[in-house]
N, C-alpha and C positions, 0 to 999 in steps of 0.2 A: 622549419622543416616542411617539404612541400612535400603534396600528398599525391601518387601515383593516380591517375585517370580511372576509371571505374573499369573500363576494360581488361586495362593490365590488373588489376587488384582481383579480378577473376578470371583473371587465364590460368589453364594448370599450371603448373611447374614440376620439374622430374624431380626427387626428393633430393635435399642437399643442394639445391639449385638455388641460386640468391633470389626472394622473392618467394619460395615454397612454403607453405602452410607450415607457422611456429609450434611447437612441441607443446605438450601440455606445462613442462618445466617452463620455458617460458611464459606461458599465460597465466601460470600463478606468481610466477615472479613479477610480472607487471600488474597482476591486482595488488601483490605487496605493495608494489613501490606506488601507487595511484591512494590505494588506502593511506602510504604515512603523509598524502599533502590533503586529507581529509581534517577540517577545525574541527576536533569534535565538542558538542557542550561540555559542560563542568557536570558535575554530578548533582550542582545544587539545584539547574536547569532541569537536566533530567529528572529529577523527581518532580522538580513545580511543574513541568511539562504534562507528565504522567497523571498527577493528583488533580491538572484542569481536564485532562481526556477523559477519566474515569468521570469526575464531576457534571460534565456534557453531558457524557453518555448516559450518567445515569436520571438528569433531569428529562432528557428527551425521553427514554425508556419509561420515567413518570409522568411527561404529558404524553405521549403514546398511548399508555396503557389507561388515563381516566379519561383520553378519547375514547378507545375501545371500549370501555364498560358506560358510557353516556348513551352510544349508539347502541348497545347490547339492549339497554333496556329503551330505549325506545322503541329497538324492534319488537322486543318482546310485549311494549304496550300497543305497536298496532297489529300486531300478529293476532295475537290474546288478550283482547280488553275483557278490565274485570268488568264482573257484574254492577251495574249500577242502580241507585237505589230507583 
């Protein structure tokens, strides 16, 4: 299927004109038919998929966070050095 010139694919067209801006009815009827040639996973996928994104995230979010509180208190010992003897 060959595909119309960039020009012609935006020149106006008078409505009902071959070439005129498709209807909303058709724009959903072709994500229908675009979605049924989608593979989608299995659902065993999707969970293992799911159980290593949460897993990541939450290891990153635990080295994040005992970066944050290593620097916390360093600043806080060159801000504020205790007393020493």
């Amino acid at each position: 299927m060959a595909r119309a010139p960039l020009r012609e694919m935006f020149r106006r067209h008078p409505a009902g004109e071959p070439g005129a801006r498709p209807g909303v009815r058709q724009f959903f009827g072709e994500v229908v038919s675009e979605l049924k040639k989608v593979t989608w996973p299995t659902r065993e996928e999707t969970t293992r998929l799911t159980l290593l994104v949460i897993a990541v995230s939450a290891a990153i979010g635990l080295a994040l966070g005992l970066i944050d509180v290593g620097f916390n208190r360093l600043f806080e010992e060159i801000v504020s050095p205790r007393a020493g003897p």
